[in-house]
N, C-alpha and C positions, 0 to 999 in steps of 0.2 A: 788484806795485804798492804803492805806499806807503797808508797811511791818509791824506793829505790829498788825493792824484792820485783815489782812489775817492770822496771826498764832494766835489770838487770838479766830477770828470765825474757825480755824481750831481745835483750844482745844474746845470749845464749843462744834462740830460735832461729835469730838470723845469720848466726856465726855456724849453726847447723846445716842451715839453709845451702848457706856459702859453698859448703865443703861436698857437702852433697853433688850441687851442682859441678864443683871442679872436677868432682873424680869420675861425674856421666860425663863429662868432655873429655877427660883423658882415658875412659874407655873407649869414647866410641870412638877416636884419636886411634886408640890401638888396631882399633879393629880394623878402621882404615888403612892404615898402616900393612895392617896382615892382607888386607883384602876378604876380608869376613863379612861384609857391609852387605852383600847379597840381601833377597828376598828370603822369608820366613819356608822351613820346610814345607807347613802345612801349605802355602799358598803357594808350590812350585808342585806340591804334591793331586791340589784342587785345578790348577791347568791341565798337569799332563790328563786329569780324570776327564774333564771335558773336553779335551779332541776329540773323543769318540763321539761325540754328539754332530751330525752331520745336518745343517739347516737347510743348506741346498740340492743336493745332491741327495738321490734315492736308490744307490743300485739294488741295496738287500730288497726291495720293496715300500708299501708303504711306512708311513715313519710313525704314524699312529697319532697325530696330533693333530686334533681337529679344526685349528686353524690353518692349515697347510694350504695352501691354495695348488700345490701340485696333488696332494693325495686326498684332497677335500675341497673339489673346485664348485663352490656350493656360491652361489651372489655375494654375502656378507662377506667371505674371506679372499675375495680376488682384489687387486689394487686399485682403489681409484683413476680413471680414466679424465682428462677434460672433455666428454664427449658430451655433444648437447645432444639432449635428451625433447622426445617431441612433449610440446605445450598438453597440457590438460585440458579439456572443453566443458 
């Protein structure tokens, strides 16, 4: 390729570039505009599914997760205490 053919398809890319960009700002300009700017369905759809998952609170019973320190109060899963602990001999 010649040196004009390369800075010629080089303005072309960038003149693409340009237009490109102007008209993601003038959409998303619209959108604002409309008030469409909201969160994605999927991820209003992924919150409302996790309410159900209840971390504190057990009325149905236990919750079944073996780190539960209410429904599996075993050493390893209760919370760290500052308690001093007696010396070792």
């Amino acid at each position: 390729m010649s040196k004009k053919a390369k800075s010629e398809a080089k303005k072309r890319r960038r003149a693409k570039k340009r237009a490109y960009k102007a008209a993601q700002r003038a959409r998303y300009e619209a959108w604002k505009l409309a008030g469409q700017n909201a969160k994605s369905k999927r991820v209003n759809l992924r919150k409302q599914r996790n309410k159900a998952v209840r971390s504190v609170r057990h009325p149905l019973g236990p919750c079944g997760n073996v780190g539960c320190a209410t429904c599996n109060p075993i050493h390893q899963n209760l919370p760290r205490r500052s308690v001093r602990r007696p010396a070792v001999q």
